[in-house]
C-alpha positions as CSV (number, residue, x, y, z in Angstrom):
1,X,-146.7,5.0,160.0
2,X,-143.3,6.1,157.7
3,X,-140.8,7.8,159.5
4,X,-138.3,8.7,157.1
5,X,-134.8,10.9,157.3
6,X,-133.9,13.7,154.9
7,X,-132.2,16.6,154.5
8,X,-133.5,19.6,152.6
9,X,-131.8,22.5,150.9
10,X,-128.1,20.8,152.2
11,X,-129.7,21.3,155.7
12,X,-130.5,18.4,158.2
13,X,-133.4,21.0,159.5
14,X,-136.5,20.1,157.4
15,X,-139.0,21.4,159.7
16,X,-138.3,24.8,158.7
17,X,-139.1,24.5,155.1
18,X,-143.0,22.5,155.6
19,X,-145.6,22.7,158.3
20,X,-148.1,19.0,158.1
21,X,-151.6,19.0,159.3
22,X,-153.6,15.9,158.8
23,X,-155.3,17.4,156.0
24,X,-153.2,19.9,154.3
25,X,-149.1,20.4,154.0
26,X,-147.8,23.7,153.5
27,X,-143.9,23.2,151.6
28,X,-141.8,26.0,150.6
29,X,-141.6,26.9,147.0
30,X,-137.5,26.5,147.5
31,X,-137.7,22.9,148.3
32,X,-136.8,20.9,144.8
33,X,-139.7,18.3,143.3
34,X,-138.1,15.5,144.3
35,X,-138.3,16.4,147.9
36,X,-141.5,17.5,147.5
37,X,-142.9,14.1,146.3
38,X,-141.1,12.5,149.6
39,X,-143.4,15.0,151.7
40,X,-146.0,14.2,150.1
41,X,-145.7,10.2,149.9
42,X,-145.1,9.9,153.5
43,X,-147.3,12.8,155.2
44,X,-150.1,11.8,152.8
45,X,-152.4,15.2,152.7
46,X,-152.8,17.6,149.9
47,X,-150.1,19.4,149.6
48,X,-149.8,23.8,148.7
49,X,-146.1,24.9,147.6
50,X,-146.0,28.8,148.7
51,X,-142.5,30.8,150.3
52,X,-144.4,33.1,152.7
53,X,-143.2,36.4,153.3
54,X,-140.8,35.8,150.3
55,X,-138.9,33.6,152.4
56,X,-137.9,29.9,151.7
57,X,-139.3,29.1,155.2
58,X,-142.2,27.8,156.3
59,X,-142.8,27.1,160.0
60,X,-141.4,30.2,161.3
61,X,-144.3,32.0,159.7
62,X,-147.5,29.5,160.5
63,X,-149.2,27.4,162.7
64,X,-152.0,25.4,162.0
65,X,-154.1,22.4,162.3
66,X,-157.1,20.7,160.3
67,X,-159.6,23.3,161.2
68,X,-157.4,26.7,160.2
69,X,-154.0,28.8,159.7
70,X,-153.0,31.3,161.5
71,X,-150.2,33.3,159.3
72,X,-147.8,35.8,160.5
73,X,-148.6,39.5,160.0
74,X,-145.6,39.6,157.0
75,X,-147.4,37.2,154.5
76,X,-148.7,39.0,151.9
77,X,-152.0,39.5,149.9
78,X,-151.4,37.2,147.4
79,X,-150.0,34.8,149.4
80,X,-152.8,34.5,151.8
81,X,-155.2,34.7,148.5
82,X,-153.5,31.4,147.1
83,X,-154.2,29.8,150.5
84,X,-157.4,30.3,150.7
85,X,-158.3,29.7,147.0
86,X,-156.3,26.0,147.5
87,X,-157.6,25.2,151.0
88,X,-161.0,26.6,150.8
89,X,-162.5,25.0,154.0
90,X,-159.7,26.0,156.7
91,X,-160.1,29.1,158.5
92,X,-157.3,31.3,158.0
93,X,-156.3,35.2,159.5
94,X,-153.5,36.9,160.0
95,X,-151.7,37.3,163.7
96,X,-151.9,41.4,164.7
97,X,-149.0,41.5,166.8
98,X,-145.4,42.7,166.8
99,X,-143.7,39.3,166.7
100,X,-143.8,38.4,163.4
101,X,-142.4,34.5,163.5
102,X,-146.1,33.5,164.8
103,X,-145.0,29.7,164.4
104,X,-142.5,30.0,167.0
105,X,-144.7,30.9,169.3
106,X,-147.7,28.6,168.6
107,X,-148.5,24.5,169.1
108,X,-151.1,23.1,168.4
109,X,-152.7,20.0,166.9
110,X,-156.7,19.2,165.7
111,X,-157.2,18.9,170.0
112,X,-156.1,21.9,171.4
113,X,-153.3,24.9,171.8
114,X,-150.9,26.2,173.7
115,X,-149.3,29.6,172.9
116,X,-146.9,32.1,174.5
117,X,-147.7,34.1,176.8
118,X,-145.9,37.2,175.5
119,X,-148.7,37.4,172.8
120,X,-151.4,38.6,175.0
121,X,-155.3,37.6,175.7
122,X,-156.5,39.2,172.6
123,X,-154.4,37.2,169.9
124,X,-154.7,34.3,171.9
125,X,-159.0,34.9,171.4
126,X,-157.8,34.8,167.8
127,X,-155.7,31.9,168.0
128,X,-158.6,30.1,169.5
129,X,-161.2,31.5,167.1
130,X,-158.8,30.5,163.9
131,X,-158.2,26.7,165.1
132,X,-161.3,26.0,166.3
133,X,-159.8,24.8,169.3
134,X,-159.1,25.8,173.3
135,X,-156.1,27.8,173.5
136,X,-153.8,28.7,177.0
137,X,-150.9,30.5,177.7
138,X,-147.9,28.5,178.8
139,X,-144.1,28.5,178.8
140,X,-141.8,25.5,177.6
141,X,-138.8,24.2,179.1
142,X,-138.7,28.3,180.9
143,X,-139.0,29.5,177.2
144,X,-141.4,31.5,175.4
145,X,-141.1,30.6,172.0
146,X,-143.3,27.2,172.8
147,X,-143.8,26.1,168.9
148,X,-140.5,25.9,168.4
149,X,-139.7,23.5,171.5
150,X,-142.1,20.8,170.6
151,X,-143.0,18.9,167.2
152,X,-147.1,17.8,167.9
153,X,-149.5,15.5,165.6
154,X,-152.7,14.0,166.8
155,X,-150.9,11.0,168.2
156,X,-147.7,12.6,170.5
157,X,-146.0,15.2,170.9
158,X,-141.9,15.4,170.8
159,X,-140.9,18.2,173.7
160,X,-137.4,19.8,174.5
161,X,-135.1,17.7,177.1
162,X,-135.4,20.7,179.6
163,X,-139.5,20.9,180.0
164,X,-140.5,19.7,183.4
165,X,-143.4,17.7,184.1
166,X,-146.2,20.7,185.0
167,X,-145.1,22.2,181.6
168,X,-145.7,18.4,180.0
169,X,-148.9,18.1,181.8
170,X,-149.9,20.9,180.6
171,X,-149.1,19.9,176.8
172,X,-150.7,16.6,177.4
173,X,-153.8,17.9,178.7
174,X,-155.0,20.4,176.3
175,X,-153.1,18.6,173.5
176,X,-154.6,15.2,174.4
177,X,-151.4,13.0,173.2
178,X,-148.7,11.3,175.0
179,X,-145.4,13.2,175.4
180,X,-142.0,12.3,175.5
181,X,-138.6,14.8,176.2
182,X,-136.3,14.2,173.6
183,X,-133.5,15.8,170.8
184,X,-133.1,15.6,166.6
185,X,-130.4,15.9,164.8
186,X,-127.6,13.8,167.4
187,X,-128.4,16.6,170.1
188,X,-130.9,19.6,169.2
189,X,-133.3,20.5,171.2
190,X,-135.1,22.9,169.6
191,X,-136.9,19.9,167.9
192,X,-139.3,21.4,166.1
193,X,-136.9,22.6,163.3
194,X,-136.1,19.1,162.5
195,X,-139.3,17.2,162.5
196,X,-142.5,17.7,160.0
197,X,-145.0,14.8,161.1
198,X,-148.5,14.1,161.4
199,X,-150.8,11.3,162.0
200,X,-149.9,9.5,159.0
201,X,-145.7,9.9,159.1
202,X,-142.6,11.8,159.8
203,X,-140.1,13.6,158.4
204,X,-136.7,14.0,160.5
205,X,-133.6,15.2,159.7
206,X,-130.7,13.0,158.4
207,X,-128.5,13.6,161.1
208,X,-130.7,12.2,164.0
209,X,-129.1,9.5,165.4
210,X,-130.5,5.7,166.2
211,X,-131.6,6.3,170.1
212,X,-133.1,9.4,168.9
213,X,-135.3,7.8,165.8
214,X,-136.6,5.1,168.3
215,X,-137.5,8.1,170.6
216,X,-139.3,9.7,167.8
217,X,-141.0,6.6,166.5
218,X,-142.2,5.5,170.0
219,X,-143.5,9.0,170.5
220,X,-145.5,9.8,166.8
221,X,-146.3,5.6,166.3
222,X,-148.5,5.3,169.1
């Protein structure tokens, strides 16, 4: 497994501008070729360049795995048209609901999901139906916003330093990996900005620091 440390767009946060499944990665239209070929040589999974909701962010606005997408209510027609016209064999809807940055609030992996509780039973039911996979409401380190306090692949799962160990049971049981607390970028916890990884590699941004790569690599290498 690759574990390699970038910046993109003069930011040390890369995981805002992709979301990696093992068999798809989504990359923002913003992000320049050269970047892009580094996403795609290390995640290793056919990659779809699209800005959703006309914004140069990814991963506020999605959450998926190998099975589906679930998209935030403010991606548009044509947007969700290119999708499905370059990943024909995903599931993919739209999240009815009032909170619009739907990959905040979602995490997931090919195993399971966990989402917040704040989006009700209903969307949940559509979380589940979407990702082809059990979903259950939980908190993260007392937080809501679970997807973006936890970086997940198949293999582990990188959590917030402040999630105790019933809310990392919890990921690890309907998830199915190994988790491990830990920070990005020499001290952020809200890891999941900084980290786009899945089975095959990881991206991390350029600021993380040595004790923190061997965190990551323990964690995503398994």
């Amino acid at each position: 497994m690759v574990v390699r440390l970038e910046s993109v767009l003069g930011t040390a946060e890369v995981g805002l501008f992709a979301l990696a499944t093992d068999s798809y990665i989504i990359i923002s239209k913003a992000v320049n070729p050269s970047k892009r070929r580094v996403f795609e040589e290390v995640l290793q999974a056919e990659p779809l360049y699209i800005s959703p909701a006309g914004s140069i962010l990814v991963s506020p606005f999605m959450a998926g795995n190998s099975n589906g997408l679930v998209v935030s209510s403010l991606v548009l027609d044509d947007e969700i048209r290119d999708i499905r016209r370059r990943l024909p064999n995903i599931s993919l809807g739209r999240l009815d609901t009032r909170y619009t940055a739907v990959g905040n609030l979602i995490l997931c992996n090919d195993k399971g999901a966990i989402a917040s509780h704040i989006l009700g039973r209903e969307n949940l039911r559509t979380i589940a139906d979407i990702l082809g996979v059990e979903v259950v409401p939980a908190r993260l380190a007392r937080r809501s916003y679970v997807g973006s306090l936890a970086a997940v692949t198949n293999v582990g799962c990188l959590v917030h330093v402040e999630a105790d160990e019933d809310e990392i049971a919890t990921i690890s049981n309907m998830l199915k990996v190994d988790v491990s607390a830990g920070t990005v970028n020499g001290g952020l916890r809200y890891v999941r900005s900084s980290i786009v990884a899945n089975s095959k590699g990881v991206i991390v941004g350029s600021r993380t620091t040595g004790p923190e790569l061997m965190t990551i690599t323990r964690v995503f290498g398994q």
